[in-house]
C-alpha positions as CSV (number, residue, x, y, z in Angstrom):
1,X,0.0,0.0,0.0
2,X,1.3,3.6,-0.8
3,X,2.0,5.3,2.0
4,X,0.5,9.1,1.0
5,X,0.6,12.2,3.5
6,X,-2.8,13.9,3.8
7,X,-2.0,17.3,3.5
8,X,-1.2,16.3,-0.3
9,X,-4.6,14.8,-0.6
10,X,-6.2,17.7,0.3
11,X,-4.6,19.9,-1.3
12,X,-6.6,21.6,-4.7
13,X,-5.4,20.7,-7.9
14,X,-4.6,23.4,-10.7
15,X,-8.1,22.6,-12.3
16,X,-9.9,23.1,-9.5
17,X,-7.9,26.4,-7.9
18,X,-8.7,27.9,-11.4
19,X,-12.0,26.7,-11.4
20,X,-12.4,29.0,-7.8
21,X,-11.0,32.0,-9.5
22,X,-13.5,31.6,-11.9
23,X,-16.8,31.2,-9.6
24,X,-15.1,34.3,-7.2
25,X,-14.8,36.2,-10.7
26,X,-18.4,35.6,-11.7
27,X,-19.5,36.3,-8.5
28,X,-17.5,39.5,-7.2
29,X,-17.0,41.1,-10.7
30,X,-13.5,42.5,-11.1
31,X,-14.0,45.4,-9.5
32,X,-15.1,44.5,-5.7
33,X,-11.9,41.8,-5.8
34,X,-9.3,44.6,-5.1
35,X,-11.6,45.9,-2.3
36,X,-12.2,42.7,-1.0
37,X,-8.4,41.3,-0.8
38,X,-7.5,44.7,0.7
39,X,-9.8,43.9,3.8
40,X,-8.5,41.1,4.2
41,X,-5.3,42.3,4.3
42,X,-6.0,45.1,7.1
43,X,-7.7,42.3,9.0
44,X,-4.9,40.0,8.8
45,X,-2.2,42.6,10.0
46,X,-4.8,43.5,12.8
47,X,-4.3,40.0,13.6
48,X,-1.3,40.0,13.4
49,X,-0.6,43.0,15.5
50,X,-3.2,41.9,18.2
51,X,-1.5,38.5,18.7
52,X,2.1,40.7,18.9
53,X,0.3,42.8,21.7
54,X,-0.9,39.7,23.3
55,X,2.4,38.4,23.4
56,X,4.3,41.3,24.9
57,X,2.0,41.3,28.2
């Protein structure tokens, strides 16, 4: 029996990671994807910077 890691089995394939750009294109439009990534980009250094504060106390 091959012995496979999970983490490879789980990982999306290049057919379906284009496939998820496609149904976020069609449902975002172009437009509201800049706007949308850039949110989650505050609320990841937010995150970031909360867990940094967390850390110092």
């Amino acid at each position: 029996m091959i012995n496979i890691p999970l983490i490879i089995l789980a990982m999306p394939g290049v057919n379906s990671m284009l496939l998820i750009v496609l149904v976020v294109l069609l449902l975002f439009g172009g437009r509201k994807i800049p706007e949308l990534m850039r949110g989650l980009g505050k609320g990841m250094k937010e995150f970031k910077d909360a867990t940094k504060d967390d850390n110092k106390d």
